[in-house]
Steps between C-alpha positions, in 0.01 A plus 500: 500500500206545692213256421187400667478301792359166485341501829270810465152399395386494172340833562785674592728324215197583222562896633881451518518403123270790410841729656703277391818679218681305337858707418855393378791655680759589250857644501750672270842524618342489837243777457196297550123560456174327614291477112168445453209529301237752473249238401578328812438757679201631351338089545570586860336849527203367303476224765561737789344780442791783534655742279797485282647865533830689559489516835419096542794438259751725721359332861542141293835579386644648813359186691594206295929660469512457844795287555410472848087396485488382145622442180759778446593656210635820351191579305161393452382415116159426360503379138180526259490479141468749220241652341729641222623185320590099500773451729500864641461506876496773804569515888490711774796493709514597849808542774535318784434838699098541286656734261433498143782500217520508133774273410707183695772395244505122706125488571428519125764239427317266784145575336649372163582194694166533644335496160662220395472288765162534548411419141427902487621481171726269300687754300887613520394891448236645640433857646434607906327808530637712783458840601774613319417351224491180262801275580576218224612179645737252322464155700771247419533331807432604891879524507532778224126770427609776374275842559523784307406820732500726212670825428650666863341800590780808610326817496447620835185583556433100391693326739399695674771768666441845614780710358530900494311462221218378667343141355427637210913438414581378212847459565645144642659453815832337444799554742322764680577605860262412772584620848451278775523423872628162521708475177617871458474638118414211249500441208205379332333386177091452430317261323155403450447172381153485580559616864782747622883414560744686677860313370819582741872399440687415750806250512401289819170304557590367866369769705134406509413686756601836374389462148130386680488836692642685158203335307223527791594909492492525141197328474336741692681769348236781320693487195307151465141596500405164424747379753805258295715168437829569609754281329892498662743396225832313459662513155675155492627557108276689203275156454425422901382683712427447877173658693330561826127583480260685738162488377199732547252268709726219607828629611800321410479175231683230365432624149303781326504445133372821400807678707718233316331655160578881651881414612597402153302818350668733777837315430484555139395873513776548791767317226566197782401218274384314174139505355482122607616410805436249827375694785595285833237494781493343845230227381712461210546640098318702233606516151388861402542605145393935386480417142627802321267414158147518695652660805306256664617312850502167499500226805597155574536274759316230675152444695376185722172363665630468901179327564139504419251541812141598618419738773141576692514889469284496838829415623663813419206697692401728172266733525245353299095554442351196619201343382232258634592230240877463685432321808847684672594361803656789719912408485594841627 
């Protein structure tokens, strides 16, 4: 936590609290996120004269996951409340690497937590807008939220995969070939559950280091346009399964709920397991339930506060408009 020191003068403390972010760093299953406010962010671009934009958010994101000069975190997430309806809220979620993405099945989890800690909202169901849509939240604890990611998407030309068809495919992609380098011809099943999976079988998990250069090729491969999760899979029985995860932006992680969601889809089309089942991840377990009535995917599993903090962004050396009223000492 990096606060203020006391022995600056009063100047320099009065323009350290004007950059001064408050943020709670949060974890599911050991994916963990820095979360904070857009209305703490706006007080400070108000204050400081600089622009909230894309580009800002990407620098700010990339700078405060460092695990070596900052925070760290997998991804970046900036809360703000709905315009829509009472106890409706949206975020942007960013990467640790400054790229963007639609859905993160733990970082929605953590900003139900979020919510609720922060006196947000006082409710046990509310709805997160997300890029890939509304996601309903059913808080009964910060041991068991349960998110429900909606209907999978398996056309190709949604996930999206370019097939001989081109991506305007209809057809899904389930136990089709893919040649590669590293792993030879694979098998291979495609989901979108609000960003792209690639799901692989295989029946050993210990070689890390080939499955990493299997998932870095196919990430890059141009049947991803969009680039893709890889998920490596172990079927323990038809109600557990056991995963590996390389995500787009981060690399490898100690859970990715939204690949958890994918597996059990994949594993259902490919006739591996049940429609409810506990998908086992290095950070620890999902419950993940493809109800056949709404055909809708539900989530559940756990979220925690790690610790709440403040940061001076000057700190982090942003490229930020500065304005007279910010007496900015030069830090660089």
């Amino acid at each position: 936590m990096l606060m203020v020191d006391p022995e600056l003068s009063s100047e320099s403390q009065s323009s350290a609290a004007q950059y001064t972010m408050r943020f709670s760093k949060m974890q599911g299953l050991g994916n963990d996120f820095v979360v904070v406010s857009e209305d703490e962010l706006n007080v400070i671009a108000r204050a400081c004269g600089f622009e909230i934009n894309n580009n800002f958010l990407s620098n700010l994101a990339q700078k405060i996951c460092d695990r070596h000069f900052s925070v760290g975190a997998d991804g970046f997430i900036v809360v703000r409340r709905s315009d829509r309806a009472e106890n409706q809220y949206s975020w942007t979620y960013i990467n640790s690497d400054g790229s963007s993405s639609l859905m993160c099945g733990n970082g929605v989890r953590c900003v139900g937590l979020w919510l609720r800690k922060t006196g947000w909202t006082t409710a046990d169901h509310f709805i997160i807008e997300t890029g890939a849509g509304d996601v309903e939240i059913e808080f009964e604890s910060s041991e068991k939220i349960t998110s429900d990611l909606g209907v999978p998407i398996l056309k190709a030309r949604w996930i999206p995969t370019k097939t001989e068809g081109g991506l305007d495919c209809e057809k899904p992609v389930i136990a089709q070939t893919l040649k590669t380098n590293t792993g030879g011809e694979l098998k291979i099943t495609c989901v979108n559950m609000g960003n792209p999976h690639c799901i692989i079988y295989v029946d050993d998990l210990r070689n890390e280091e080939k499955l990493a250069a299997i998932a870095t090729e196919i990430q890059a491969n141009l049947f991803f346009p969009q680039g893709v999760n890889v998920e490596f899979v172990k079927v323990i029985s038809e109600t557990h399964l056991q995963i590996l995860v390389w995500e787009r932006g981060c690399g490898k992680t100690l859970a990715c709920a939204s690949g958890a969601a994918a597996t059990l889809v994949a594993s259902v089309l490919e006739k591996k397991s049940e429609r409810n089942a506990k998908v086992q991840l290095p950070g620890g377990s999902l419950q993940i339930e493809w109800n056949e009535s709404d055909d809708h995917v539900r989530i559940t599993g756990p979220a925690a506060v790690v610790f709440d903090g403040r940061i001076d962004l000057r700190t982090l050396k942003l490229p930020m408009q500065k304005d007279s009223r910010c007496h900015q000492e030069d830090n660089s």
